[in-house]
Structures are given as C-alpha cells and as structure tokens.
N, C-alpha and C positions, 0 to 999 in steps of 0.2 A: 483314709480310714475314719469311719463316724464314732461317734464319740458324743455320749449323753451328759449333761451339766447336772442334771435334777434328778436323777438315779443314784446319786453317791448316797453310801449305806454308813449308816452313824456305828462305828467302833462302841461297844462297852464301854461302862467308863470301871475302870480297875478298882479294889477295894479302896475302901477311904482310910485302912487302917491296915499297915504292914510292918512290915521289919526291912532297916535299913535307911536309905538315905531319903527312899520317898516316903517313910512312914511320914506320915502329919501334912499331907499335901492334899488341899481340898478342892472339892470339888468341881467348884468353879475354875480352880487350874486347870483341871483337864479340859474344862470344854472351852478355853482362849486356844488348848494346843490344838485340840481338836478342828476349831472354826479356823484355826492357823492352816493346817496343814489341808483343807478343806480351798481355801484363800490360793495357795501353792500350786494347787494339784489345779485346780481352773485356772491360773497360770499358765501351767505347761502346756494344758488342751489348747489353748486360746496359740501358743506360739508353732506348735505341732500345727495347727491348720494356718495359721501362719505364712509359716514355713512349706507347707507344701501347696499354699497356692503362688509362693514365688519359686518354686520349684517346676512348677507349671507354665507360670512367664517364661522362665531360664527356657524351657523344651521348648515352648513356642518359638521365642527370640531366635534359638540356635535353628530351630527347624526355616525360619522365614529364611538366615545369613544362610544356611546351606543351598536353599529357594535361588536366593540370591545369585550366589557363587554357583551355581550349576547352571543355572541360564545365561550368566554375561558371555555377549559374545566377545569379549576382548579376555585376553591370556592373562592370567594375575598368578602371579606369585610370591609368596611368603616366606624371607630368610630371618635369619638369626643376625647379631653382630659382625659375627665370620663370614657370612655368605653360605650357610648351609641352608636347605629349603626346607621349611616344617611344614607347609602344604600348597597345595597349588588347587584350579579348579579345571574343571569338566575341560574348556575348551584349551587348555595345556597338553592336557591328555593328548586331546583326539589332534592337536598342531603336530608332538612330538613320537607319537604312538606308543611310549609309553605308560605305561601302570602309576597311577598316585602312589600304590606305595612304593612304587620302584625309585621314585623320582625322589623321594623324602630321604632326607640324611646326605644325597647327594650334593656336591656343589655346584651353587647358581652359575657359574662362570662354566661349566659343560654344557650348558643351552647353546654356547655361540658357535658357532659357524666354524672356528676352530680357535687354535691356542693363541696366536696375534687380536684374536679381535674378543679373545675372552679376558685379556691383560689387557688391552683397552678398556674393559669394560671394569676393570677394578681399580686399573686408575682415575677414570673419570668419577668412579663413586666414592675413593676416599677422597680425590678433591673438590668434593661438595658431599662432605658428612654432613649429616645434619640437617641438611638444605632440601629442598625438592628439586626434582630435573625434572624437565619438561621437552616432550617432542624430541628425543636421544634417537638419531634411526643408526640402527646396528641389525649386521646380520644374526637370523638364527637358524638351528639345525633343524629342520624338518621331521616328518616321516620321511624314511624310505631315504635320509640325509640327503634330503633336498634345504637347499640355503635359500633362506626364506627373508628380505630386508625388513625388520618390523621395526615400528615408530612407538618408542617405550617411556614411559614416565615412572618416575619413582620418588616416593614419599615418605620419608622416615617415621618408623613408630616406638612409641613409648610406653613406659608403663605409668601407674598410677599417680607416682612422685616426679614423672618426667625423664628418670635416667633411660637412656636410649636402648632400644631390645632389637633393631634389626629396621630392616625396610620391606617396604611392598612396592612391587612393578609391578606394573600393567602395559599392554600393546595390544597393536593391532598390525596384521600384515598393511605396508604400506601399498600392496598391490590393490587391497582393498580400498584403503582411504582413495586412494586415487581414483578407483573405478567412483566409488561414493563422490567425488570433487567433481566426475565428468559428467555423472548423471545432475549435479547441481547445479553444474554450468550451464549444460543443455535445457535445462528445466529453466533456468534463468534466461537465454537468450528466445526459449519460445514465448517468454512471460513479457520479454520486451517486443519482441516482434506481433504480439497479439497485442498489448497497449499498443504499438502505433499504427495499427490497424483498427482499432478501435476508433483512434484520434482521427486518422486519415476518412474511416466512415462518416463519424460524428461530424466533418466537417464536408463532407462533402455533404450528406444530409442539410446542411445551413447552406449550401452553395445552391443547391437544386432548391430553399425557399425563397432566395432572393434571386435568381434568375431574372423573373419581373422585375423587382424594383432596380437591380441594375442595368435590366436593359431601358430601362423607363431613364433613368439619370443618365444612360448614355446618347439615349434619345435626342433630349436637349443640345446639346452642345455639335452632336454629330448634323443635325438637320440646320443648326443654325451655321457650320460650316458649307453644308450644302448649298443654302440657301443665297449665300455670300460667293459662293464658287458661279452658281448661276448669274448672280450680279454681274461678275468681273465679266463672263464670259460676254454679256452684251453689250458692256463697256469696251470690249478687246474688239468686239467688231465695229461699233461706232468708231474708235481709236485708229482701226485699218484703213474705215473709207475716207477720212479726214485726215489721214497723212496720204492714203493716195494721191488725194486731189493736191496737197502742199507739195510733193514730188513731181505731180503730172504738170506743174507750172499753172495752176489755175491763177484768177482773177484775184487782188486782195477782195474786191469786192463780192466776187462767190466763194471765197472763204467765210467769210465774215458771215455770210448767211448758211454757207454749211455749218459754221460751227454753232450757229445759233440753234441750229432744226436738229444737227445730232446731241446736242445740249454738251458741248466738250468740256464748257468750265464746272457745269453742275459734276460730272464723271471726275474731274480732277479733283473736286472737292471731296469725293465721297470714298475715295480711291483711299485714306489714308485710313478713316474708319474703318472702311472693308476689310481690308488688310486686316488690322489692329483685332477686329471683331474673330476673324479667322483663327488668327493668331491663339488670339483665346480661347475658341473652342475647341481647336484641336490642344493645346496644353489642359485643356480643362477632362477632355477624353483620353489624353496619357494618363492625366492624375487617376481619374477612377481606374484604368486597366490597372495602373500600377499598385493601387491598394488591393485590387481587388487577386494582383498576383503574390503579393504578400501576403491577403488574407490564406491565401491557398497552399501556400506554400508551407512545405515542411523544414522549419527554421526553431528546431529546440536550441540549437545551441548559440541563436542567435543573441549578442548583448550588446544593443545600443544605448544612447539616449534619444527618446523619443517622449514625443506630445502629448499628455493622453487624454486633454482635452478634444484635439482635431482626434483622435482614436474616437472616444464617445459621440463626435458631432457623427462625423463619416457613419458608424458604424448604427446609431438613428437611424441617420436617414436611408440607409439601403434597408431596414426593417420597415421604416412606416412605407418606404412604396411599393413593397410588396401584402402589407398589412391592409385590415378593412378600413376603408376611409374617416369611419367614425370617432378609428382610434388617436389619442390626441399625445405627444409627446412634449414637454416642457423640458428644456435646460438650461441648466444657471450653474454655470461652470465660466471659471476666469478663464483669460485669453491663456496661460502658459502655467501647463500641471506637469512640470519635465520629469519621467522617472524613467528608469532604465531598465532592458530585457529587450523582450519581442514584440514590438507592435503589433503583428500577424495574431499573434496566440493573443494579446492580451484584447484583439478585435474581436473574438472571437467568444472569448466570455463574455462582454458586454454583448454580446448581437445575441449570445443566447438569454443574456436576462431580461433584455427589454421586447424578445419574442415569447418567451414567459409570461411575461406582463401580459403581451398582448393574449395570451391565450385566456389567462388568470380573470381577466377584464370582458370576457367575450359575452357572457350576460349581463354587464353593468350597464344604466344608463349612461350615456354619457362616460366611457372608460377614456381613463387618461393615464399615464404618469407622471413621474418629476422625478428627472434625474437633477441632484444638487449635490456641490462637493463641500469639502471643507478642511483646510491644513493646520494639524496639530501633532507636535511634538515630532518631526520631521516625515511625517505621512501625510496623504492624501486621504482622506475616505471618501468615498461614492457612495450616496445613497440611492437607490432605486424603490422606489415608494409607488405603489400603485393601489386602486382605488376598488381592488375585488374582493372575496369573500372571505381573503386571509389564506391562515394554513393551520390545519386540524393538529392541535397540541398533541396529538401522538405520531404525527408525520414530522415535528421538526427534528428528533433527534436522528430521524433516517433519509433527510432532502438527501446530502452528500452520497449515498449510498450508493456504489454501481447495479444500475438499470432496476432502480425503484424508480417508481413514477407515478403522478396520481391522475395521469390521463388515459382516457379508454385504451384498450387493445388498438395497437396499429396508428395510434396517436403520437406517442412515444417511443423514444429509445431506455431511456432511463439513464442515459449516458452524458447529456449535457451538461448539468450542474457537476457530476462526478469528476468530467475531465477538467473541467472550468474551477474545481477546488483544488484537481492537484497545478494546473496551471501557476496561481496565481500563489498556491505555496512555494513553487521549484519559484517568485519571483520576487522571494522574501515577505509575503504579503499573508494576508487572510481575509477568507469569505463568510460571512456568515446570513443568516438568516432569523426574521422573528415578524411576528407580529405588532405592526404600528400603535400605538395608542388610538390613534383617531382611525382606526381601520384599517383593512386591505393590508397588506405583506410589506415588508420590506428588508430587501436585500443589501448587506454592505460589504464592499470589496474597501481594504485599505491597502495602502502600498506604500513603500516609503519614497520617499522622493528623493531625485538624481543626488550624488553628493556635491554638484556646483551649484544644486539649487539651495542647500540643505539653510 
C-alpha cells in the first residue's frame, strides 16, 4: 500500500487563549506536538513498508520450502513429540495413496507395514530421542497395501530455545537405492574396463614404435649367436675327421700333421670363448624378450622392488633405436635407484617421455636430452630436460589432461602423459611439468624409494 512522506497536511494550531487546563499554552507548544506527531506517523509508514517487504520474503521463503517439498523425490514426513503427523509431502501422497489431509493428525506408526513393525518402530525412536538415525530400513504400507522396505533417516527438531517439538523422517524405497547402487556399479565397472583399454591401446601404440629399435637390440646378440653356431659347426667337423683318423689307427706321425692342417689346438682354444660368447648372447636375447614381456604385460597389481635406474637405461635405449639418429640421449643416473611397484608400467612412462622429447626436439639443431636423477628426503626425482621449444604457458596447466595434445591430428593420442600421471600417482609418486630456465621443457617424475633403500 503506497504511502506519501511530503503530503502530510499541517493541523490548525488551536486558539492561543482558552479556558481550562490549556488555556496559557503557546504557540510554540503546538508546533513540538505537532512536528512530534509528524516524527511518529513517518515512523509507522517507514515500519508498515517494513513489514511488508518481510511479508514478502516470508511468501517467497514458504513458497521456494513448498518448491522444495513438492519435488523431493524421497518421502518426508513431519511429527509432533507424540508421533502424530503435521505434514508430510507430494511424494508420501503419491507412496501411500492417500490425501495430506487425510494423513495429518493421524499416527506416524500406521505408515508401517503392520502393528510389529510399527512398535519397532517406536522403540527404536524413543531409544535414540534426541539423536539422528541413519539408514533405519523398515517396511512400509504402500498403495494398494503393498509393503514397500524403505531405508529411513530421522532428525530431531526444535524450536527456537532448543526444547524438542518432534522429528522429521525421510526414505527412499530401498528397491530403488539399489536399482541406483546397480546402475553405479555397472557405470563403474565400464569406467574400469575402458581405462584398461585405454592403458592396453596406449601401450600397444608404444609397442608398434619401438618394434624397430627392439628388433635392432635383438639383432645383435641373436646374429652373434649365429655367428658362433656356424663356428662350432666347422670346429664339429674338423673334430670328426681328426678323431676318425685317431680311431681308424692312423700313424702318430699323420696325426701330428692332420692335427696341424685341421688346426685342432687353434679349435680347442677357441672352443671356450665360443661357448662363453653364445652363452651370452642368448642370455642377453632372454633379457630384452623378458623386459620387453613385462613391458607388455598387464601387471597393475604388480608390487616389487625394482631398479629403476636399469628401468631408464633399457627403456632409452629401445626409444633411441627406433628414434632419428640425430637424436642424442645422455644419462647420469647411479648404479642402484631401488623403488617399489611395476617395472612394466613404470617403463612405460619413462619411454613415453623421452619419445616426447624426442618429438619436442624434432626441429632443433642438434636435439638432445639429459636424463639426471637426484635423492632427497627419501625420493628419487628424475629429471627429463630437453633442449626444444618449451611449453606454451597456457598448455601447462592441461599436459595431464585425457587426450589433450599439442601434436597435429593423427600424431597423437592425447593419452600418454594422462595415463603415465595416474601411473606413477597409483606409485605413491608425482609427475609434473614446467619450463627450464635455460630452455626447452622439463619433465619430473619423483618417487619414493624402496623402504630398504630408505
């Protein structure tokens, strides 16, 4: 209702001369009463709008709580001390098919399923007056008195001085929660079976770029067993014809010159090398299979102590010999960085940062890295420092990101660094990334070290 300040209309002022108690009251009196009651009345206007713009909140307030309680989808209800219901909302209604106002006055304990499980239900609330309960599953009466298990909580409420006025339950049918539990489940185990599909891609992806360089490292070792195999074999024949003739009864004297012409003491002498060399190259071709089936292998739940010096060496070298020749790797890492987890996985982060590098580096003169480590305060950190164009201040706070990347289309997956963050977090460690002072990127993984190393 509007209401004007500067329209109030000035009263008369009464004679100045009368009979009675106000005779001899001047002028000036009247107009203190006057500017008084002027003072008053812009009072009450001021409290009148007041008052009805917190009249206004109160509707809004009540209208959002009715908002409220009309759309939750879980059942609430509202007793007194006694257990009698003063209101309930929407979705109560439509559980029990009865009317709000049918339900009010009635008591909360006719909701249950029947008269045992409505005295349990008034036991368990006088013995936790006061208290909240949590997750209570009790049956209740349906429409159509279908018995319904809901999962109920209840909250004691108060009034302004705190003395106790009743409580509020809420539930939800437990057929639901559970349907809600199976859909989270199954939403969870596709969300695991696509990470290790992811993991399982991401890695074969690294398997199919080093292809080359491990078969180039297996090259070695397998040709020089070869090579050693064909030795022996013409050692085995010289060996035959020169014990033939010592069986056939020959001459000491055409001994002596057979063994000179098949050269039998040269063959005895060379015989242990041979061996020895063999020896090593097939142990040296188990070794690479062998990493390279750990590399491959799906081993999360793997927890050893391992090397992760010979991790960084091995895991270079299968990058630089499928990498462009130009590119140069340095490392200065001690003989023995023992920490514990998965070798496999933890080869796997480092082979993607130093093929990083290598990509990072692909228009630099002369591209290089330096992996260098360093142990403080019972961790390792690895530094991976490479000598390219850096990384654009608004690309670091998103490297870790799944399948961001800042390589052309069809270059990347986006997936490397991502899985290679949470790797080395599931290994108590962290990865991070920045820009060198003296240039070009560098990347650091720390990890803590084995506890018999510590």
């Amino acid at each position: 209702m509007p209401h004007s300040r500067t329209s109030h209309r000035r009263h008369p002022l009464p004679p100045l001369v009368g009979t009675g108690e106000l005779a001899g009251v001047g002028e000036e009196v009247w107009i203190d009463v006057i500017q008084k009651m002027d003072e008053v009345y812009a009072d009450l206007l001021q409290y009148e709008v007041a008052l009805e713009e917190k009249n206004a909140r109160l509707e809004e307030s009540q209208q959002f709580i009715l908002g409220v309680l009309t759309s939750m989808s879980d059942i609430l209800v509202v007793c007194d001390r006694h257990g009698v219901i003063e209101d309930v909302n929407r979705s109560l209604v439509d559980f029990t098919g009865r009317g709000a106002d049918e339900l009010r006055g009635t008591s909360l304990y006719d909701l249950f399923a029947d008269e045992a499980t409505g005295s349990h239900a008034r036991q368990v609330l006088a013995a936790h007056a006061g208290e909240p309960i949590q997750d209570c599953e009790l049956p209740l009466r349906g429409a159509a008195g279908a018995v319904v298990p809901v999962s109920l909580n209840c909250t004691p409420r108060h009034d302004a001085r705190g003395r106790p006025l009743g409580v509020v339950l809420t539930g939800r049918p437990v057929g639901e929660l559970r349907r809600a539990y199976q859909a989270l489940r199954q939403a969870h185990e596709d969300l695991k079976r696509t990470q290790q599909q992811l993991i399982h891609s991401e890695k074969m992806a690294s398997l199919g770029r080093l292809v080359a360089g491990v078969a180039h490292e297996l090259n070695n070792p397998i040709s020089f067993v070869l090579g050693n195999a064909h030795a022996m074999r013409r050692y085995a024949h010289r060996l035959r014809s020169y014990l033939a003739a010592v069986h056939g009864g020959a001459a000491a004297a055409e001994l002596a010159a057979l063994r000179r012409r098949l050269r039998i003491d040269h063959i005895l002498a060379d015989l242990d090398p041979l061996i020895e060399g063999t020896v090593e190259g097939a142990e040296r071709s188990r070794d690479i299979v062998d990493g390279l089936k750990r590399f491959s292998a799906i081993d999360r739940d793997e927890q050893a102590v391992f090397n992760l010096a010979e991790v960084v060496e091995r895991a270079v070298r299968w990058v630089c010999k499928a990498a462009r020749e130009d590119f140069k790797v340095r490392v200065e890492l001690p003989e023995s960085l023992p920490v514990n987890g998965s070798a496999g996985q933890m080869q796997q982060v480092v082979m993607n940062l130093v093929h990083n590098a290598c990509d990072a580096t692909a228009g630099c003169a002369g591209p290089r890295l330096l992996v260098a480590a360093r142990v403080a305060d019972g961790n390792v950190e690895l530094d991976f420092h490479d000598n390219g164009a850096g990384i654009a201040p608004g690309d670091l706070p998103r490297l870790f990101d799944p399948f961001f990347t800042t390589k052309p289309v069809g270059k990347g997956t986006g997936l490397g660094l991502a899985i290679g963050y949470g790797i080395v977090e599931r290994h108590g460690g962290r990865l991070e990334a920045a820009n060198h002072p003296q240039g070009g990127a560098v990347f650091t993984l720390v990890l803590p070290l084995a506890a018999a190393a510590g």
